[in-house]
N, C-alpha and C positions, 0 to 999 in steps of 0.2 A: 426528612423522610422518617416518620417512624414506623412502627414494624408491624402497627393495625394498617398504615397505607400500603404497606409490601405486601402484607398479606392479603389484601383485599385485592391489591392487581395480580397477586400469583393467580389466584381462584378465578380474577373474571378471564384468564388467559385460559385458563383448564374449562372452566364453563362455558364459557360463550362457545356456539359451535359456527360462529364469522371467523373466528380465530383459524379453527379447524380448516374448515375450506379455503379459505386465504392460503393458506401453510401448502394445501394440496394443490391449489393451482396454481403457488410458485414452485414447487416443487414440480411440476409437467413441464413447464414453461424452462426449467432449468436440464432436465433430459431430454428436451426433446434437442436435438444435437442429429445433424447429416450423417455423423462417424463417431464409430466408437472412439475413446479416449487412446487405447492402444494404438488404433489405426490413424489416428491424427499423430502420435508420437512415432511412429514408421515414418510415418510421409515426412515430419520433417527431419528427420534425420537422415533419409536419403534422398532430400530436398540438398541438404547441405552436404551431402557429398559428394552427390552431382555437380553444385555449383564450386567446388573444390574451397570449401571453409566460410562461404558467401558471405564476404568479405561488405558485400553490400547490406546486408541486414547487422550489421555489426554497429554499436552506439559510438557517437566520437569520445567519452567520455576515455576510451584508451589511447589517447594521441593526448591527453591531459597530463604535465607536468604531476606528481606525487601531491605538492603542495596543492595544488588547486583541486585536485581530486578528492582529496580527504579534509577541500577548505579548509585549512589553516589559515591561507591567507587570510580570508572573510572572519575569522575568531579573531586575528592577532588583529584586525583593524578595530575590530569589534570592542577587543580587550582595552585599545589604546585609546580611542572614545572613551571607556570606563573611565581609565585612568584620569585622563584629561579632564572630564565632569568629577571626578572625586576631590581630584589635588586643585580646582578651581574652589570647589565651597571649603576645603579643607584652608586654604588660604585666607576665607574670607574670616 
């Protein structure tokens, strides 16, 4: 990429007015929203206070061993692969 093709796609992004309108009716499409952003942050916070911590919308990923959660294990298998391809052509 040199910096006559950068500059030439900055300009047809500022020029072109498909850009323009594209940009605005994703931007509508992106507001147009049932609830305010507030009012969706109430609801679920007394969403889950109601259901006293809702224990059901909670991921299993916390019932995960430390190791498995922060995959070590998956690295040190990982690692050990390495290894084992290294010290294979390393022997040869």
């Amino acid at each position: 990429m040199t910096e006559e093709i950068f500059f030439q796609g900055i300009q047809e992004v500022l020029n072109d007015p498909s850009y323009r309108m594209n940009m605005q009716r994703l931007s509508r499409l992106h507001r147009d929203a049932p609830m305010k952003p507030i009012d969706s942050a109430l609801f679920w916070i007394e969403f889950v206070m109601r259901h006293k911590g809702a224990a059901h919308l909670r991921t299993e990923s916390y019932r995960l061993p430390w190791y498995s959660y922060h995959s070590v294990d998956v690295m040190l298998f990982l690692a050990g692969i390495t290894l084992l391809i290294f010290m294979t052509f390393a022997a040869l």
